[in-house]
C-alpha positions in Angstrom: 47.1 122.7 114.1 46.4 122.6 110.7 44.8 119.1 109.5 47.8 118.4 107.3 49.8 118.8 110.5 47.5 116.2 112.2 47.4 114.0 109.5 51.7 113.9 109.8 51.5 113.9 113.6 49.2 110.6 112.7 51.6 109.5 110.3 54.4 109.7 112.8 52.8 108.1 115.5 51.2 104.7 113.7 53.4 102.0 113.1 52.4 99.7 110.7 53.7 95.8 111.0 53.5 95.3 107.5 53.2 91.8 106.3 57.3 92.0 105.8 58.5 92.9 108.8 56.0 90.4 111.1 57.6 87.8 109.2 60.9 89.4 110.5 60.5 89.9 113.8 59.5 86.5 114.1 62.4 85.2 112.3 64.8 87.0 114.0 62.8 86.5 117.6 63.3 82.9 116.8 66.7 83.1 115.9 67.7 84.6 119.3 66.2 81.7 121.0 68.7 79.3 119.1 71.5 81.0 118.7 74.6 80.0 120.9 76.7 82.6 122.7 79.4 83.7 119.6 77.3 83.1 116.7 75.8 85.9 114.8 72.7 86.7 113.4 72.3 89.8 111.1 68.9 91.9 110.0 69.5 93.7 107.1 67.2 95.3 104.4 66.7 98.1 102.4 67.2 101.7 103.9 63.9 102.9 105.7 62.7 99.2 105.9 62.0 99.1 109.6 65.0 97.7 111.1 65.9 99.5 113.6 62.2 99.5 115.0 62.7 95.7 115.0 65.5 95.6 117.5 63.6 98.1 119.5 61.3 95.2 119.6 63.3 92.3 120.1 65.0 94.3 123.0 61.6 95.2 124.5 60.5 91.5 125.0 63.8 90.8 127.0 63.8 93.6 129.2 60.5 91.9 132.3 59.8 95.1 134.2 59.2 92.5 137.0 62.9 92.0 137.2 64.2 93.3 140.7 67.5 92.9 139.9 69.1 96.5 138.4 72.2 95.4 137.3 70.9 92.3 135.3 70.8 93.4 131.4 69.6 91.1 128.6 70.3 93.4 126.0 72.2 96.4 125.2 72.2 98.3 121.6 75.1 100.2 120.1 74.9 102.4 117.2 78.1 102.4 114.9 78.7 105.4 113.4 81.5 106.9 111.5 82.1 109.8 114.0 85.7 109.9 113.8 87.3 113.8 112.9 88.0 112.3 109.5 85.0 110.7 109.0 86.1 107.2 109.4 84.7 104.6 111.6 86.6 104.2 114.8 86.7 101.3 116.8 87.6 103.0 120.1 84.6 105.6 119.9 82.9 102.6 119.2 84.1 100.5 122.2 83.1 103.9 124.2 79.6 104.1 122.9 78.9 100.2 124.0 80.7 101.2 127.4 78.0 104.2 127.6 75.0 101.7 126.6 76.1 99.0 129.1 75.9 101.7 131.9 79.4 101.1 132.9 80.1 102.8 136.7 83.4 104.2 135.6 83.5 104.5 131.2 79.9 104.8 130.8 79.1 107.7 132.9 77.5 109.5 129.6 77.9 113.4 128.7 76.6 116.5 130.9 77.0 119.7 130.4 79.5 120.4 133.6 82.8 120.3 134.8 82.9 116.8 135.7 81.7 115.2 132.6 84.3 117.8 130.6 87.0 116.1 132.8 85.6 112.8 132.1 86.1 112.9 128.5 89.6 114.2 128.5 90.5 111.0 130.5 88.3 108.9 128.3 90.9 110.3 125.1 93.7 109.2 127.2 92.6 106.2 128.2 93.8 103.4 125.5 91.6 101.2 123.6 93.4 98.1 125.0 91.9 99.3 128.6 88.5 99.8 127.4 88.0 97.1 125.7 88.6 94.2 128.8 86.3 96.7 130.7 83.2 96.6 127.9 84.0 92.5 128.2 83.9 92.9 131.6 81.0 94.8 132.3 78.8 92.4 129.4 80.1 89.2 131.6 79.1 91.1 134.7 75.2 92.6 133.9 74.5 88.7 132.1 74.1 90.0 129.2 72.5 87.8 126.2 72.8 89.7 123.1 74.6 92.8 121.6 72.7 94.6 119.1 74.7 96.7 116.7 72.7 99.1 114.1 73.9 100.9 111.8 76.9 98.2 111.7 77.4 99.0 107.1 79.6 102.0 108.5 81.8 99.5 109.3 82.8 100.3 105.2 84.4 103.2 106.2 86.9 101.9 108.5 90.3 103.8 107.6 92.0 101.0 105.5 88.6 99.9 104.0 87.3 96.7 103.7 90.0 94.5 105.0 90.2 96.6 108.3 86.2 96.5 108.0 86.4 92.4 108.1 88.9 92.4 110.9 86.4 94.9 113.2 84.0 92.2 112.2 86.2 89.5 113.7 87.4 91.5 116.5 83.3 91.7 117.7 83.1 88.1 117.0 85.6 87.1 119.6 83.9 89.6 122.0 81.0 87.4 121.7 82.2 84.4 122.1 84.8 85.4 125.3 81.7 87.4 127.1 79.3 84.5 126.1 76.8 86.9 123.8 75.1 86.6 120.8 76.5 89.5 118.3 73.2 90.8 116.2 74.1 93.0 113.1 71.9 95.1 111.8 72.5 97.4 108.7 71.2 97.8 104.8 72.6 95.8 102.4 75.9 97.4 102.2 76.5 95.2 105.1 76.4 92.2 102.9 80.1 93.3 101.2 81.3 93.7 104.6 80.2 90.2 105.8 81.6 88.7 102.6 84.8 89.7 104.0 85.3 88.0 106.8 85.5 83.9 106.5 85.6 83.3 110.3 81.7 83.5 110.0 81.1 80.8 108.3 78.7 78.7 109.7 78.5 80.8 112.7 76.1 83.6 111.0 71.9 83.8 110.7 70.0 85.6 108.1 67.2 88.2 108.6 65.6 89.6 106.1 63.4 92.4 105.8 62.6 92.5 102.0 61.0 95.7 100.0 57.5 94.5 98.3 57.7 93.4 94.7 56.3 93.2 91.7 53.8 89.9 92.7 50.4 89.6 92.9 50.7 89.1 97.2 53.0 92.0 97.4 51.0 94.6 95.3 47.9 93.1 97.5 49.6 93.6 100.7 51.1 97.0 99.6 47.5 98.1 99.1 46.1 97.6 101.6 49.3 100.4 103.6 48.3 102.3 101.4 43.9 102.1 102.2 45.4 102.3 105.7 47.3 105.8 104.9 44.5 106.8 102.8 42.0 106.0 106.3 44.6 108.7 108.3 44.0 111.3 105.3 40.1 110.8 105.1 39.9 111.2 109.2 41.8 114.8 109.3 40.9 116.4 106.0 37.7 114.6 104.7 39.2 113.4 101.0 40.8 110.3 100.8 42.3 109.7 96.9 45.1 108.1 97.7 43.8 104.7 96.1 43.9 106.0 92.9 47.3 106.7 92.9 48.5 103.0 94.3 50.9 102.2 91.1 52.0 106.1 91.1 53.2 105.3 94.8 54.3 102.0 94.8 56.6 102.7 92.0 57.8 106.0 93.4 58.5 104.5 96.5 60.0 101.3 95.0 58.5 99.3 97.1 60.2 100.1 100.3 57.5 101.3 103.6 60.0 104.0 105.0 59.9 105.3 101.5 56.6 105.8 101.4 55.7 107.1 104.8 58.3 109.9 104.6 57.2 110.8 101.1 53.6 111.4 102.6 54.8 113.5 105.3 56.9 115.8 102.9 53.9 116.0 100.3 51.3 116.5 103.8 53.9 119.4 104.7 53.4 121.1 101.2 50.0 120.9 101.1 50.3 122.5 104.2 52.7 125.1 103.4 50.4 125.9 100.1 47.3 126.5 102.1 45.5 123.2 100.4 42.7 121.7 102.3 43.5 118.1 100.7 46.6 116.3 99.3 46.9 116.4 95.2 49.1 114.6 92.7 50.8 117.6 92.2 52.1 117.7 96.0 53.3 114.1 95.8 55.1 115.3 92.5 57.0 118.2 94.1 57.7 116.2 97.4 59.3 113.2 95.4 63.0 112.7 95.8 65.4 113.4 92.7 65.4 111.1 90.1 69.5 110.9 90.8 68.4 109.9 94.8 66.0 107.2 93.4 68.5 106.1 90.8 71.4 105.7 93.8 68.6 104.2 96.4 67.5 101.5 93.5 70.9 100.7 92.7 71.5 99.9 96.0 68.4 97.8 96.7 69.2 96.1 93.2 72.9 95.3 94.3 71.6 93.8 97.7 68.7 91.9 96.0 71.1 90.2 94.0 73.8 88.6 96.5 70.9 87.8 98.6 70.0 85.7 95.4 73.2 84.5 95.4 73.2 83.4 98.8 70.6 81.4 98.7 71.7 79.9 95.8 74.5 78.8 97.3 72.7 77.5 100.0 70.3 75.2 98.0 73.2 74.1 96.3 75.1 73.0 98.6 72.2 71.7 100.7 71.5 69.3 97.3 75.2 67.8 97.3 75.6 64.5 96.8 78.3 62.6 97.6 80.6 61.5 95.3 80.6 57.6 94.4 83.2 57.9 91.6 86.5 55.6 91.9 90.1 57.3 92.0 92.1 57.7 89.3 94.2 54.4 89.1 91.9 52.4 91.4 89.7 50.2 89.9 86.8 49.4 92.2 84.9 46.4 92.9 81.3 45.7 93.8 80.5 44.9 96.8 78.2 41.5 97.2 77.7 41.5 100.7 76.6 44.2 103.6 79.2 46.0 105.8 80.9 43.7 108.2 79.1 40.7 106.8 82.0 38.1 105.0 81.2 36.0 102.5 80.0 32.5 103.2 83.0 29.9 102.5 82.9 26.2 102.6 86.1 25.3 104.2 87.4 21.4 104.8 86.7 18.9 107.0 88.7 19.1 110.1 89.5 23.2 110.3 90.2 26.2 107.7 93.4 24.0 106.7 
């Protein structure tokens, strides 16, 4: 192997917990812990911000390989995907997906390539959603499950009658997890956001995670830094340069702030360098393997948009967090001041003999 196809092999196989997503992870591990079956929590973030690793994680530290017991399952994970022929999202593909994850003896049998499994899917298109869907509750009650994980869950956006049918999927998962006795984790960029505006039956009963991109502060550009020192360590060890220091603003900017950015930017510029017969990575490299200026313009946008009703959010939160109540008197009352504590009367000096 050449070293630039080392270094990617590298690339692909370190994971970096990145001062971000530790905070996440711990977040959203303590979240799970005080969450009540039927509330939901959701991770969400920019694209490539290391979401989907962090369920992998949170599932990983539910799942005791001491456990003797087979059909026990903390955890399950469903990915939603708009798979439908038209593109849409489909809530019955979906229900059979979650069947398939929950290892269900009869729905979740999964695809081979043979006879049976052909057979198997033909029933599975007969087979109505309103059947389905008491057997995924079923099965969840019936392995103990804890939590639901679903990633991917913005293509909810593209439900067929858009974002009202979008809020009533939301609502429909919701009841799942409270009638099985789940937690319902969502986990999606920040095009989820619009979808969870949607939908006022969560409020109260939602938890935030946030997996942030690094900004423009003095602890961010430090901690963004030192990822890049720790790429820069990978480059030195397969090729002998290491120069990507000198190029932090260049990268931090191009990647706008955002890990996943970063990383898979390094592997296409690596696979250039590669291609070109270089025996280090250049400027020039990074400049060819940089996405358009129209993909960066559309990825910002986004990222901007989320950043904002995050903002808003927690705005809202403070506020109503500082409310105060309100001591003013009704129109048409007059009020009067009170001289003496609640349930005390006033002293009275009443006549010999009785009160008269």
């Amino acid at each position: 192997m050449e070293w630039a196809d080392r270094a990617i092999t590298s690339i692909l196989r370190q994971k970096i917990a990145h001062r971000h997503w530790r905070h996440a992870l711990a977040r959203a591990f303590a979240m799970l812990n005080a969450c009540a079956p039927g509330e939901v929590i959701y991770i969400t973030g920019p694209s490539r911000a290391g979401k989907s690793r962090l369920i992998r994680e949170l599932s990983g530290t539910m799942k005791s390989p001491d456990h003797d017991d087979e059909a026990y399952m903390p955890c399950f994970t469903v990915l939603a995907t708009n798979c439908s022929v038209r593109g849409s999202f489909s809530t019955k593909a979906f229900t059979i997906r979650a069947l398939e994850a929950i290892r269900h003896p009869i729905y979740g049998m999964g695809l081979c390539d043979d006879d049976w499994s052909i057979e198997r899917l033909r029933l599975l298109e007969k087979t109505s959603e309103g059947v389905l869907r008491p057997a995924l509750e079923s099965a969840i009650i019936n392995r103990r499950c804890k939590y639901m994980f679903v990633d991917e869950a913005q293509h909810l956006m593209y439900a067929m009658s858009g974002m009202h049918a979008a809020a009533a999927i939301l609502d429909s998962w919701k009841c799942l997890a409270q009638s099985a006795g789940i937690v319902l984790i969502l986990v999606g960029a920040y095009p989820l956001l619009n979808v969870l505006k949607q939908s006022p039956h969560l409020l109260g009963r939602k938890h935030e995670v946030h997996i942030p991109r690094y900004r423009e502060t003095r602890e961010d550009i430090l901690a963004f830094m030192e990822i890049i020192a720790f790429y820069d360590r990978i480059l030195h060890e397969h090729s002998g340069f290491s120069n990507l220091r000198d190029w932090d603003e260049y990268l931090f900017r191009g990647s706008l702030g955002c890990i996943g950015l970063l990383q898979s930017w390094l592997r296409d510029a690596l696979a250039i360098a590669n291609a070109t017969g270089s025996d280090k990575l250049t400027k020039t490299h990074l400049r060819e393997a940089q996405i358009s200026a129209s993909d960066r313009r559309i990825i910002e946008e986004e990222i901007l948009e989320g950043e904002a009703i995050m903002a808003r959010m927690e705005d809202e939160t403070v506020n109503k967090s500082t409310l105060k109540p309100d001591k003013s008197t009704p129109p048409g009352k007059k009020g009067k001041k009170r001289r003496t504590k609640p349930f005390q009367k006033n002293p009275r000096r009443y006549p010999a003999g009785g009160r008269g």
